[in-house]
C-alpha positions as CSV (number, residue, x, y, z in Angstrom):
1,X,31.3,58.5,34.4
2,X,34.7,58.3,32.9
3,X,37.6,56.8,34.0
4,X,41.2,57.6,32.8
5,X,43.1,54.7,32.2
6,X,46.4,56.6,31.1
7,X,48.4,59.7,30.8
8,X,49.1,61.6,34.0
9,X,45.3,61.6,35.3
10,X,45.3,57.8,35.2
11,X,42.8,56.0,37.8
12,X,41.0,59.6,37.8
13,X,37.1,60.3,37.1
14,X,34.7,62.6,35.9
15,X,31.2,62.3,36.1
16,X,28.6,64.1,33.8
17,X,24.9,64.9,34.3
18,X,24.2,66.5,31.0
19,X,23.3,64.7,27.7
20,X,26.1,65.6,25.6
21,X,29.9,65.8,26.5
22,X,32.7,66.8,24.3
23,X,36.2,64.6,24.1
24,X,39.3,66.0,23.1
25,X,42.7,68.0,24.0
26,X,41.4,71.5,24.2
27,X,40.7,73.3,27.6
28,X,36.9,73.7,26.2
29,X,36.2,70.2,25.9
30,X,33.9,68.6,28.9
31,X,36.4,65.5,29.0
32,X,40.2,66.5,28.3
33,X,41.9,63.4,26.8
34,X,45.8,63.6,29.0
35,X,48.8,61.4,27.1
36,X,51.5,59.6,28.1
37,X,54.4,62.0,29.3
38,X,56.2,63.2,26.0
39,X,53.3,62.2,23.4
40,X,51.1,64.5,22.0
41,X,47.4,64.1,20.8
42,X,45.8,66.4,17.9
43,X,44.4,70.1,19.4
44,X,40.5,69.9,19.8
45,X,37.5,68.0,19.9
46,X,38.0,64.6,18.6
47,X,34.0,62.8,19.5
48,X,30.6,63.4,20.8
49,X,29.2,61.4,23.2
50,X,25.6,61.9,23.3
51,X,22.3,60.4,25.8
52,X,19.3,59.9,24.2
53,X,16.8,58.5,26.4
54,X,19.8,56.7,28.3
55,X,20.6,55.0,24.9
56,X,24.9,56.6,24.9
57,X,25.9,57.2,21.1
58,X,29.5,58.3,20.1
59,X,30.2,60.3,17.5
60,X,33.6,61.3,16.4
61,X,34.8,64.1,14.9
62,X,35.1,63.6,11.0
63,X,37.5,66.2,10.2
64,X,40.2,65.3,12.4
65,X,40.8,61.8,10.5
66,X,41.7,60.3,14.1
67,X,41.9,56.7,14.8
68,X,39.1,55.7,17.7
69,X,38.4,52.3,18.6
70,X,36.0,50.8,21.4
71,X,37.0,47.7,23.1
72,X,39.8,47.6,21.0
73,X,37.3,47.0,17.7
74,X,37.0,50.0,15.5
75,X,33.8,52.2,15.3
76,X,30.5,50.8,13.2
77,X,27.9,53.6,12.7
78,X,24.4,52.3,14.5
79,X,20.8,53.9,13.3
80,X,22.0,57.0,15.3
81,X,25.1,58.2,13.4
82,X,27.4,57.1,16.0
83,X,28.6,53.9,17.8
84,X,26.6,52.9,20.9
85,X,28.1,52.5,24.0
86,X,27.9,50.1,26.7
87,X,28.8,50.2,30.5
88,X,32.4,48.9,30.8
89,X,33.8,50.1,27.2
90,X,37.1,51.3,27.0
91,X,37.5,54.2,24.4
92,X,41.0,54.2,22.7
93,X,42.3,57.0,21.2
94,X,45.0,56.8,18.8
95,X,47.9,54.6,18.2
96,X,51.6,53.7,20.5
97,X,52.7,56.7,22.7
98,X,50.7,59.1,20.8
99,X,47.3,57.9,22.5
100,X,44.9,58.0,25.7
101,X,42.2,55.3,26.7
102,X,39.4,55.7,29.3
103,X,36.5,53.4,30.5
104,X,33.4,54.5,30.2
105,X,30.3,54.1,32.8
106,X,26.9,54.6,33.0
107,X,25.8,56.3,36.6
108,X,22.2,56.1,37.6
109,X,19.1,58.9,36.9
110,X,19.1,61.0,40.2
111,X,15.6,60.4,41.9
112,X,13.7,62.9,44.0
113,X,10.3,62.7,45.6
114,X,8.1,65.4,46.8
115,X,6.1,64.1,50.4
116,X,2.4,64.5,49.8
117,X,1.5,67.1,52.7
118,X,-2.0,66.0,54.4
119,X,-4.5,69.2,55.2
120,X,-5.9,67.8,58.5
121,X,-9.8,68.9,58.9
122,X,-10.4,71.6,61.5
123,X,-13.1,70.8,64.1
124,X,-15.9,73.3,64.3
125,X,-15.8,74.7,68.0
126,X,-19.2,74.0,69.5
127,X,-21.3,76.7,69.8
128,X,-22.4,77.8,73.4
129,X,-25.7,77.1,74.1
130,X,-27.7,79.8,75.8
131,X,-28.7,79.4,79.6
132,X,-31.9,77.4,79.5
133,X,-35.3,79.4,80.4
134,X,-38.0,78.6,83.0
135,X,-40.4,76.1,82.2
136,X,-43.0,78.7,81.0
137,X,-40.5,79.7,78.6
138,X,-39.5,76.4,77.3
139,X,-43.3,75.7,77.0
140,X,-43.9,78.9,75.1
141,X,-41.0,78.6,72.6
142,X,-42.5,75.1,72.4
143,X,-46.1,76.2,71.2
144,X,-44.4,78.4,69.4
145,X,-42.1,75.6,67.1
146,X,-45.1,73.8,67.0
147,X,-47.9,76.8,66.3
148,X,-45.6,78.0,63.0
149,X,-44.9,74.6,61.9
150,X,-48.5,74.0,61.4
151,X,-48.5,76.9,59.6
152,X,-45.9,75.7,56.9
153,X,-48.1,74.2,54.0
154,X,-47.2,70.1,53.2
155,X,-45.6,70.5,49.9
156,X,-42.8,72.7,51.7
157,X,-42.5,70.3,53.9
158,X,-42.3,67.6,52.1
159,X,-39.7,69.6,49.8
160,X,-37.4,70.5,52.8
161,X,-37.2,66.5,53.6
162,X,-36.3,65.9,50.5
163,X,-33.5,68.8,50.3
164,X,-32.2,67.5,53.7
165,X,-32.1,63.9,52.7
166,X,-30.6,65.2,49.2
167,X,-27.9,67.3,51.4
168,X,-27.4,64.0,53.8
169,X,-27.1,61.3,50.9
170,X,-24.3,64.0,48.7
171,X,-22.6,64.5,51.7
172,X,-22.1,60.9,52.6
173,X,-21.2,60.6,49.3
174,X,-18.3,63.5,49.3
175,X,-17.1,61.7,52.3
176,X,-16.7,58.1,50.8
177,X,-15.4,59.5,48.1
178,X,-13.0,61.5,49.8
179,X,-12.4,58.4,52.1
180,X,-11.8,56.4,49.1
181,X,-9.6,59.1,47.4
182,X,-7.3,59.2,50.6
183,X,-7.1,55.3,50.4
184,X,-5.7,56.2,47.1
185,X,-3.5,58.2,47.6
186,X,-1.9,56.6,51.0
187,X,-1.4,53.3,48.5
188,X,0.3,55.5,46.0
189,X,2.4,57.1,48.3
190,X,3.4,54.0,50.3
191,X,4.6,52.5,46.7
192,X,6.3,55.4,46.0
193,X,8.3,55.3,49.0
194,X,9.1,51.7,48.4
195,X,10.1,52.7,44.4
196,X,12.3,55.5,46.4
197,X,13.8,53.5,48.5
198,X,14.4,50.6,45.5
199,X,15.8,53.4,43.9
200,X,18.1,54.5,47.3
201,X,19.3,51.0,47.5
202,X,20.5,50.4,43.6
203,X,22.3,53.6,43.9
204,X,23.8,53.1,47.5
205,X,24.8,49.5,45.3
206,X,26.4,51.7,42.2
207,X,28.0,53.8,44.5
208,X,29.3,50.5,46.4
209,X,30.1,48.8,42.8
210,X,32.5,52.2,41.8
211,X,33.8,52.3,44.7
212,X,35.8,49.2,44.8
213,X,36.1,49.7,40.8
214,X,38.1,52.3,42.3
215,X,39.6,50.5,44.5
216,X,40.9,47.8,42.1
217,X,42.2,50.1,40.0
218,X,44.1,52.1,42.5
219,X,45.2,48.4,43.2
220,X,46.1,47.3,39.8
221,X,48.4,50.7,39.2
222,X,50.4,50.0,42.6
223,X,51.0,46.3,41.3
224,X,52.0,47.9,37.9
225,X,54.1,50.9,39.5
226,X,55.6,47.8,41.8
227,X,56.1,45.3,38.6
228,X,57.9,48.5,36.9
229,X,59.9,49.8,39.7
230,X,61.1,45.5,40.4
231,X,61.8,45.8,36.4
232,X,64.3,48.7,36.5
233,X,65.9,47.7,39.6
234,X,66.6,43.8,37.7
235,X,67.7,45.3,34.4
236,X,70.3,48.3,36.1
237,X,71.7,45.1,38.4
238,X,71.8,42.4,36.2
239,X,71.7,43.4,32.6
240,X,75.7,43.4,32.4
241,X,75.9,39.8,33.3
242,X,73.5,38.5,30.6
243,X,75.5,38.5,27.0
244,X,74.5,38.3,23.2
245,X,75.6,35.0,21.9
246,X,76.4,34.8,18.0
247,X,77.3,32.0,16.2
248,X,78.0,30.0,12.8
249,X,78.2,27.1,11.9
250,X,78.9,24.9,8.8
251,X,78.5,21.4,6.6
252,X,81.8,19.2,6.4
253,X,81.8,15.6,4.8
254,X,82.5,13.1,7.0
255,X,85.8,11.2,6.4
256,X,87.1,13.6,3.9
257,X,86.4,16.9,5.7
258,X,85.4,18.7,2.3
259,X,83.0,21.5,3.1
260,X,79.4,22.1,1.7
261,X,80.0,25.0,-0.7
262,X,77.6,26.9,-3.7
263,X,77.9,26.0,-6.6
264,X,79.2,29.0,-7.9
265,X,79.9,32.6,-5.7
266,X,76.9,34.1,-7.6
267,X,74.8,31.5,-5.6
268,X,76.0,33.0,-2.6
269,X,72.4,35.4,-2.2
270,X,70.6,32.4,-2.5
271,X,69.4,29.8,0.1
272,X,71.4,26.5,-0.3
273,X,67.7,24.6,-0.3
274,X,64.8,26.0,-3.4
275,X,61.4,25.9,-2.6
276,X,60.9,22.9,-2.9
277,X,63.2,21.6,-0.7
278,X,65.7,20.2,-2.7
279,X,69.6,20.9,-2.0
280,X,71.7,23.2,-4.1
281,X,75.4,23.6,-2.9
282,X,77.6,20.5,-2.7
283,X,80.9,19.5,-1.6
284,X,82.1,19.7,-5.4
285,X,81.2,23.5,-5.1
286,X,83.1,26.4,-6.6
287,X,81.5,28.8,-4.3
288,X,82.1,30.0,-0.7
289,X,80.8,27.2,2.0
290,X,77.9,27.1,3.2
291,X,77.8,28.8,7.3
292,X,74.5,29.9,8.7
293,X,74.5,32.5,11.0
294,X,72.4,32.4,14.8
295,X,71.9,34.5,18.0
296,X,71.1,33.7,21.5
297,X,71.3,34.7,25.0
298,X,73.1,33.4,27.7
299,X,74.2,34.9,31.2
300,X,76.7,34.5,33.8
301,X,76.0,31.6,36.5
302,X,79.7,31.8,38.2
303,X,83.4,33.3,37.3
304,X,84.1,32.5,33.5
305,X,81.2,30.3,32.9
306,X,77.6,31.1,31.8
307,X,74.6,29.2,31.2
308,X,72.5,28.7,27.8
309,X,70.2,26.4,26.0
310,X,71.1,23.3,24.4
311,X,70.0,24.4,20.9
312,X,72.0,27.8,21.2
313,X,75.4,25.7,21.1
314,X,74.0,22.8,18.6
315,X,71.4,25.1,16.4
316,X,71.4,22.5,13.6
317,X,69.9,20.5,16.3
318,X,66.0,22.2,16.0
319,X,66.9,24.4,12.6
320,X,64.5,22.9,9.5
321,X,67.3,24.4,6.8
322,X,70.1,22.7,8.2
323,X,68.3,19.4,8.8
324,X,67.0,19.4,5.0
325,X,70.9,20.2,4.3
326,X,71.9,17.3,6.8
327,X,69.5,14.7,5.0
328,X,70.4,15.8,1.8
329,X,73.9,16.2,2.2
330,X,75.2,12.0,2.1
331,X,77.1,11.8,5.1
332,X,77.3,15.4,6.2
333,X,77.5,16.8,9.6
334,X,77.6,20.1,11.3
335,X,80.6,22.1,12.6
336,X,80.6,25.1,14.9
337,X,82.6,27.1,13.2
338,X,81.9,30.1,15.5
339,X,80.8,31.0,19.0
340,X,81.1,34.8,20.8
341,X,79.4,36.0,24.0
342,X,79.3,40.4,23.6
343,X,78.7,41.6,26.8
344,X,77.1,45.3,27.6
345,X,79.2,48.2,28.1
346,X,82.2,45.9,27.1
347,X,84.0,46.4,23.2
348,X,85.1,43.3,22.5
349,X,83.7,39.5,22.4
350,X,84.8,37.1,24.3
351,X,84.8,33.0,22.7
352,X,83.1,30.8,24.1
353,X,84.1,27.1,24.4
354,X,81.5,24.4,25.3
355,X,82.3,22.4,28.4
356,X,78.9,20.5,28.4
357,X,75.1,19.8,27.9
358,X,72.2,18.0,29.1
359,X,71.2,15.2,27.6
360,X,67.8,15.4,28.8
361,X,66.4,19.1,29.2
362,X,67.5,22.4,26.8
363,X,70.8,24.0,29.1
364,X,74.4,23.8,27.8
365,X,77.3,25.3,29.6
366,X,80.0,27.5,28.1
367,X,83.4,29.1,29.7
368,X,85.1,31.9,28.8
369,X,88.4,33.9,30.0
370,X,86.8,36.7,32.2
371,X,90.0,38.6,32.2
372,X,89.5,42.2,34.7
373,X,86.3,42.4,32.6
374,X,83.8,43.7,35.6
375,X,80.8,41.3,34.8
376,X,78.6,40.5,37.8
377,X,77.3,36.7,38.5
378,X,73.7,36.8,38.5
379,X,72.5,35.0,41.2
380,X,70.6,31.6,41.6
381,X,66.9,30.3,42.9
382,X,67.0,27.0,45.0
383,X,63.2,27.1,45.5
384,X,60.6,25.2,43.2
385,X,59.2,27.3,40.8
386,X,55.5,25.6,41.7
387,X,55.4,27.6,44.9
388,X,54.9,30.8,42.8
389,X,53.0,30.3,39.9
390,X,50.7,33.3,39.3
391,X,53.8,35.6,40.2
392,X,55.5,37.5,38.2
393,X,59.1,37.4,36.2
394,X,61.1,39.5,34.4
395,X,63.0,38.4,31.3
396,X,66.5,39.8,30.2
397,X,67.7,38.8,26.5
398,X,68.3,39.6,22.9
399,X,64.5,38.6,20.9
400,X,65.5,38.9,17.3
401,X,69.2,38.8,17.7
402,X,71.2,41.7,15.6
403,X,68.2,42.9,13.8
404,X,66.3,43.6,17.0
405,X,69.6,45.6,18.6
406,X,69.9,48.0,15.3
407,X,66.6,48.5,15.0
408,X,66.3,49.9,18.0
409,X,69.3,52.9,17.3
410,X,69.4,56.3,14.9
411,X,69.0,55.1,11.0
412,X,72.3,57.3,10.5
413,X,74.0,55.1,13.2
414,X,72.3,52.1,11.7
415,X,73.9,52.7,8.2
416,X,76.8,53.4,9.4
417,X,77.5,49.9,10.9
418,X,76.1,48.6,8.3
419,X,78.6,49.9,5.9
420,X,81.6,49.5,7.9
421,X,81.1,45.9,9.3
422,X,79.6,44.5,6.2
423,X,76.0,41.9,6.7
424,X,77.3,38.5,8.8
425,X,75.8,38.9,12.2
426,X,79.1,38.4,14.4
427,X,80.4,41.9,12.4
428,X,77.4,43.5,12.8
429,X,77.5,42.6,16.5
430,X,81.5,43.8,16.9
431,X,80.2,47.4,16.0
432,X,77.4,47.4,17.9
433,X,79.8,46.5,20.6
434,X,82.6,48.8,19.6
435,X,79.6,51.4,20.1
436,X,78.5,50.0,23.3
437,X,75.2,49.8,21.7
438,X,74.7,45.7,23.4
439,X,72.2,46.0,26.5
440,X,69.4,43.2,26.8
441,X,65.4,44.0,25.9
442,X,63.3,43.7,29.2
443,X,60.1,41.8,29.3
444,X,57.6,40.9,31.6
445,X,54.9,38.6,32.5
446,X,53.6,35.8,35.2
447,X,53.7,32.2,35.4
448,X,51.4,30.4,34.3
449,X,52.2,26.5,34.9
450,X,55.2,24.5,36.4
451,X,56.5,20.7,35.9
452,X,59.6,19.2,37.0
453,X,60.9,19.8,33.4
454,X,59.1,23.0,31.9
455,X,57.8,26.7,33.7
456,X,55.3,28.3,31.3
457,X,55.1,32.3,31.5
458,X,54.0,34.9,29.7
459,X,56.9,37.3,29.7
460,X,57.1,38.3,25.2
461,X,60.0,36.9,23.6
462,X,61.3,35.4,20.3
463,X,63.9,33.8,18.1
464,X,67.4,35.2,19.9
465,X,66.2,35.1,23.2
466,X,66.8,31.1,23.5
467,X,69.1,31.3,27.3
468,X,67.7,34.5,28.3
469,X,67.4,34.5,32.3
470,X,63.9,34.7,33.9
471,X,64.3,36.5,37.5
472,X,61.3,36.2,40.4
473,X,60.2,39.0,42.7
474,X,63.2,38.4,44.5
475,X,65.7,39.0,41.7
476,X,66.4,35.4,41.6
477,X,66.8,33.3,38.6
478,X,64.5,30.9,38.5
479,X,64.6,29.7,34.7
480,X,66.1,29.7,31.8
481,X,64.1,30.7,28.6
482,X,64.2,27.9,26.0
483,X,61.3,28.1,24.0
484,X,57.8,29.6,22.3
485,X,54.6,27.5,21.1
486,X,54.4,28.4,17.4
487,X,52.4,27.2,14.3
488,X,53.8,25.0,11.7
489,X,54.5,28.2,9.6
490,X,56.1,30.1,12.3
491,X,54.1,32.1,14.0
492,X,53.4,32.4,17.7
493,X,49.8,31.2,18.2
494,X,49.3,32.1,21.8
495,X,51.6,35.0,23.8
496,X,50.9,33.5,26.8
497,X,53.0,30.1,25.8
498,X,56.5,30.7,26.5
499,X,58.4,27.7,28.0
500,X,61.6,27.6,30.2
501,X,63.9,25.1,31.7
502,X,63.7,25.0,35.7
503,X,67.4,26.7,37.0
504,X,68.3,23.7,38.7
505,X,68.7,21.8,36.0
506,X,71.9,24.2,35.1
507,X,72.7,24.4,38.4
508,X,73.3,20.7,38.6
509,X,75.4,20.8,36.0
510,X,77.3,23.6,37.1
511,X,77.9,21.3,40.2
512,X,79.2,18.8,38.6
513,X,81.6,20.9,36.6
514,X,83.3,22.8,39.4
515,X,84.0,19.3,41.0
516,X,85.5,18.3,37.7
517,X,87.5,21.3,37.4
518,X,88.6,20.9,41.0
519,X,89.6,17.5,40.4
520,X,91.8,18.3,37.2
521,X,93.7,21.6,39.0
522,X,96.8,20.2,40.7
């Protein structure tokens, strides 16, 4: 049996009897691979699946050069030519949109029994005795028996004994040994009905077993058509309120204000710090200063104010280059020289100031002047994140920054920007805007863990989407993204170990500054 486990006949079956069926596109194969809507698979037979002896080999198609994997592991040819198969597999075909998957099952051998039909023995009518004589003809038919059976010599006689007791002793015999033969065969049919009705049960079991396979697969799609159809309906209603921050900031000497520069503008290419680690701009420098450039996410919690992390307003704070440069530097500290919220669907930036940040957990505040700009308020959980771990969230933000909005748009557009807003992210970002090209990557995932402090979920992000709001099932914010368990070189060891600040820490703070703004208006 096959199961589809995508394209348009997803959570469909098939079921073979024979001991070879063909996989591929083609209206002549036995099992027609189906794609995702809009993809397209390579015309014809792509593998073989083959029983031998209820040993399942597959063999794919050498000439189409098409990528096959089982389990997600790719193929390794057994004694048979092929790769054995296993109840459960899942048989990938081919790579991103352009691919189909099904799981493959073993159904059992039908059984079938022929009853072992009994000839009943016929009793032999009795024969009808003749109406008995008078006594002189009894007596005369007795002299009679007796008269020729003196007349039969003694070796016949003795010969006829013999025959009959011959005749008695093999006919006992036939009948014990029929006896014994139908013995036999009763015990031999009573264990084949019990193998038969084994054989009933397992299957009634398999049948049972498939059938709430089925079931949990006709379960799993609804949760993922629900998860998909709560995704759309977050990112159409909320995406506008969540922005693209990008910022710079720079070195300044304290006291003096001089600025870190390069040494010289050739130096600009380079990275102020070599390899090993040592500092290489100063602020003697003839070059330009030194600015890095960041991205995060951030999204509106009220009228002119949104919420972000900590580290998106003071990046120097968790960046390794700037706190080599900060070390290094003799009295050096950071300056924000830079710090724009784009919106989607609106062309211009709008500067952000920072009115505060928690001293204790990742969230920062920032206002801005709203203007008529129609951006909605996205709104706020008040309920602890404990009581749903195990559900799921949706995130809204910018992973990657700049580099993850270009490379999602036309090459010809990309180049374009490119040349006409030159390499520093907050250009990139005005033409992106001046395009209306800024709308937020979707993610999703569950929650794994709460504390007081911390929510852990599994919704993919990275580098850019530090602030990015995390929504529950009821389009609430419950958290704000802050940060991914990574290696010391990097790299994201484990997808499922995303970390976010609880909402109400912002939402405290947010408190507090409404009564301070309150208190200052006269």
């Amino acid at each position: 049996m096959f199961v589809y486990l995508s394209g348009t006949e997803k959570g469909k079956t098939r079921i073979f009897t024979q001991d070879h069926v063909t996989i591929g596109t083609s209206d002549a194969c036995d099992l027609k691979l189906v794609p995702e809507d809009g993809a397209i698979l390579p015309d014809g037979v792509l593998a073989d699946v083959f029983d031998e002896d209820s040993s399942f080999h597959l063999v794919p198609r050498n000439e189409n050069h098409f990528e096959i994997t089982v389990n997600g592991e790719g193929l390794e040819a057994d004694a048979g030519g092929g790769h054995s198969l296993h109840d459960g597999d899942t048989l990938h075909f081919g790579h991103g949109l352009s691919s189909a998957s099904i799981l493959f099952q073993v159904m059992p051998e039908n059984f079938s029994a022929s009853g072992i039909v009994r000839r009943e023995d016929r009793e032999m009518e009795p024969v009808s005795g003749q109406t008995p004589h008078p006594l002189t003809a009894t007596l005369f038919v007795k002299e009679l028996s007796a008269s020729l059976w003196a007349e039969i010599p003694r070796r016949a006689k003795r010969i006829a004994v013999i025959s009959i007791g011959v005749v008695a002793v093999v006919t006992v015999g036939l009948l014990l040994f029929g006896l014994i033969t139908l013995v036999r065969n009763t015990n031999k049919t009573d264990r084949l009905a019990e193998q038969i009705f084994g054989i009933q049960a397992r299957r009634d079991q398999d049948r049972e077993l498939i059938k709430k396979q089925q079931e949990e697969i006709e379960r799993l799609r609804e949760v993922s058509e629900q998860t998909r159809r709560f995704t759309q309906k977050i990112a159409e209603l909320y995406s506008p309120g969540v922005c693209l921050i990008v910022g710079s900031y720079s070195f300044v000497e304290r006291g003096t204000g001089r600025v870190l520069r390069y040494e010289t503008a050739d130096n600009v290419s380079d990275m102020p710090v070599d390899k090993n680690g040592n500092l290489r701009a100063s602020v003697d420098g003839a070059g330009p200063k030194v600015q890095i450039d960041y991205t995060g996410t951030g999204f509106v919690v009220e009228d002119g104010l949104i919420a972000t992390n900590k580290h998106v307003v003071q990046p120097w704070a968790t960046d390794q280059l700037a706190q080599i440069i900060l070390n290094q530097g003799g009295g050096l500290s950071a300056h924000l020289d830079a710090l724009e919220a784009f919106f989607p669907s609106i062309q211009t930036p709008f500067e952000l100031k920072v009115t505060g940040s928690s001293v204790r957990y990742d969230v920062a505040l920032c206002k801005f002047e709203k203007a008529n700009a129609a951006i909605p308020v996205l709104p706020i959980s008040h309920e602890d994140p404990r009581q749903i771990i195990g559900e799921p969230v949706v995130l809204l933000g910018y992973p990657t920054g700049v580099d993850g909005l270009l490379q999602r748009i036309e090459e010809s557009e990309r180049r374009e920007i490119m040349k006409e807003h030159g390499q520093s992210a907050t250009e990139v970002a005005t033409g992106l805007a001046a395009r209306g090209l800024i709308r937020p990557l979707t993610t999703t995932g569950t929650i794994s863990d709460a504390l007081p402090g911390r929510i852990v979920h599994s919704a993919q992000t990275t580098e850019g989407g530090s602030g990015s709001p995390m929504f529950d099932r009821e389009g609430r914010v419950i958290a704000i993204n802050s940060a991914i368990l990574a290696t010391i070189d990097g790299n994201q060891s484990f997808g499922g170990s995303n970390f976010g600040v609880p909402i109400k820490h912002a939402y405290e703070m947010i408190e507090s500054y409404d009564k301070d703004k309150q208190g200052s208006s006269p």
